[in-house]
Each structure stands twice: as C-alpha cells, then as structure tokens.
N, C-alpha and C positions, 0 to 999 in steps of 0.2 A: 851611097852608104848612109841611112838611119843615125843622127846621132839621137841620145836618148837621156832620159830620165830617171831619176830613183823616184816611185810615186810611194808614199805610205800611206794606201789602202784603207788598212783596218789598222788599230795599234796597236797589234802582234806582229801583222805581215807587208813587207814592201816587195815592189817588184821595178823594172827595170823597163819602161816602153818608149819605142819612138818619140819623140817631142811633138810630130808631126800629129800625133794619132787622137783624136775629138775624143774624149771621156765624158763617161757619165754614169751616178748612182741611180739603177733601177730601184727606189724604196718599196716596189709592190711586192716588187720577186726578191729583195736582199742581196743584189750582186750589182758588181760595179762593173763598167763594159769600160772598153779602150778597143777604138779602131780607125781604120783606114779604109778607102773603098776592096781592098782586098784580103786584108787580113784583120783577125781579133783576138782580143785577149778578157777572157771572164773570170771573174773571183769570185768566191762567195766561200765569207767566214762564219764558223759556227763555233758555240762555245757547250763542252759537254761536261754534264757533272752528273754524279751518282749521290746518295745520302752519304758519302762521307768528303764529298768535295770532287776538286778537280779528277777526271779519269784522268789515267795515266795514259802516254803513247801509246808505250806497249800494247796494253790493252783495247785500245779503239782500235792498234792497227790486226789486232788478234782474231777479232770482232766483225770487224769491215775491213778486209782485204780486199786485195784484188777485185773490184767489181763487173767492170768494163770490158769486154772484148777488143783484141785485136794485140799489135805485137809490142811485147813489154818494150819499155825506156829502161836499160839499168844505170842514166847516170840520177841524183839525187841534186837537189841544190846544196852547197858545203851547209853542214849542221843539221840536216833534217832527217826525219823519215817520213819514209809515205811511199806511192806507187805511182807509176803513169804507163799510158800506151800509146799506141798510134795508129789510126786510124782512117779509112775515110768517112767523110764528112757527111752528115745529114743535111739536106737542103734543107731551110736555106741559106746556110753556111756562106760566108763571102769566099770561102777558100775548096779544094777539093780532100784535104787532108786536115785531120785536128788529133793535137797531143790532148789529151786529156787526164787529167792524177789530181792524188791525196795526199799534202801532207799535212802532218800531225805533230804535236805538240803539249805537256801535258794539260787536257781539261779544252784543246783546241785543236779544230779539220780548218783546214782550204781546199777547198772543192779547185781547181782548177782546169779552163778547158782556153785553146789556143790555137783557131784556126788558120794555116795557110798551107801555101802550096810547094812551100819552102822549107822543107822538115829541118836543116840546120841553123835556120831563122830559129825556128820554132822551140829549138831545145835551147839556142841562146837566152831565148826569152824566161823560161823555164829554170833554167839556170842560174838566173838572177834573183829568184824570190830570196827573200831572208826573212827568218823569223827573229824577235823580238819580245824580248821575253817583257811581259807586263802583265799588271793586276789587270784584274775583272776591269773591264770600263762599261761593260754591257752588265745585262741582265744574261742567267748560266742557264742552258736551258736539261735537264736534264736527259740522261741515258735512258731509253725505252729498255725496259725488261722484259724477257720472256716470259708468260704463264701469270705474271705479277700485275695487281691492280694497282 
C-alpha cells in the first residue's frame, strides 16, 4: 500500500501522490510530472481571462467540454467541475490505461492526465485534487475568440 502526499502544485490546485513517486516541473512544456517506474501523474495549470476579468466555470466548461475520447468518469473530486475519461494509453505511457479530465474554476483549467494499469488507483488519485481558491499569482492569459482579432 502507497502511503502518500498532499503536493500543492500550483496555488490554486493540490493533489495527493505516492511519497514514493520522483517529481519534477517540466518549465519548457508548463506541467509538473509525479512518477514511478509504472505509473504517472501530469498537471498543467492554466489561467483564463476575457476583457472583463476572470472567465467564469461555467463558461469554459460550456466552451471546452468534453474533449477526449473514450469512457466518461462520473465521479468529480468534492468542489469541482470539470470532465474525465479513460482510456488506453498512447505509448510511451509507463502504464497501459490513462484517466485523463478538466477541471475548472473561475478564470482557471487543470488539464489532468494519470497513467496506470490500475483504474481504481487511478480515480483515487484523481479524487484527491483540491482546488484552492487564490488571487492571480501568475500572469492571466487570455480566452481566444472566435472571428476576433
């Protein structure tokens, strides 16, 4: 049995991993990796804003739903919205199956993706994020617009 960790990420989102698992922030690509020779865990936080401020949930999940193929996850981590699925895994995945989802928050996505071979591992992990409600600490990048320059 994995015991584990609350890691805070980014300071909006925490998540819950192995104590076991080698971390590190990719600065080229913006995502931070947590693994083990068989399974991973990837984040990547984004901050969205329109000319009147923070976008709302709602509306990014309105927006950007469902993107991903494969079969829905209905549970959510408590307090959030977003989406996830499950999948198999594109090599070269350490695992042969990956959760992958969105959750949202206003004016904020986490992109999340969670490879192993262990789907019930896998929604534990999943199930752990928390969001964390804080000011801007980054720079907000704005929402692309349809047809608008």
């Amino acid at each position: 049995m994995d015991t584990s960790a609350v890691r805070r990420v980014f300071p909006a989102w925490s998540i819950s991993v192995p104590t076991s698992f080698a971390e590190t922030f990719v600065a080229k690509d913006g995502y931070w990796h947590a693994y083990d020779a068989h399974r991973s865990v990837s984040l990547t936080s984004v901050q969205v804003s329109d000319h009147r401020g923070p976008v709302p949930a709602r509306m990014i999940l309105d927006r950007f739903g469902p993107i991903l193929e494969g079969t829905a996850i209905p549970e959510l981590p408590p307090g959030t919205a977003g989406w996830a699925v499950q999948a198999e895994a594109i090599k070269p995945a350490r695992a042969s199956r990956t959760l992958s989802g969105v959750l949202v928050a206003d004016g904020r996505v986490l992109v999340v993706t969670i490879t192993s071979d262990d789907l019930p591992w896998a929604r534990g992990i999943w199930s752990s994020i928390r969001y964390h409600a804080t000011e801007p600490a980054e720079p907000v990048r704005p929402l692309p617009t349809r047809g608008h320059a």
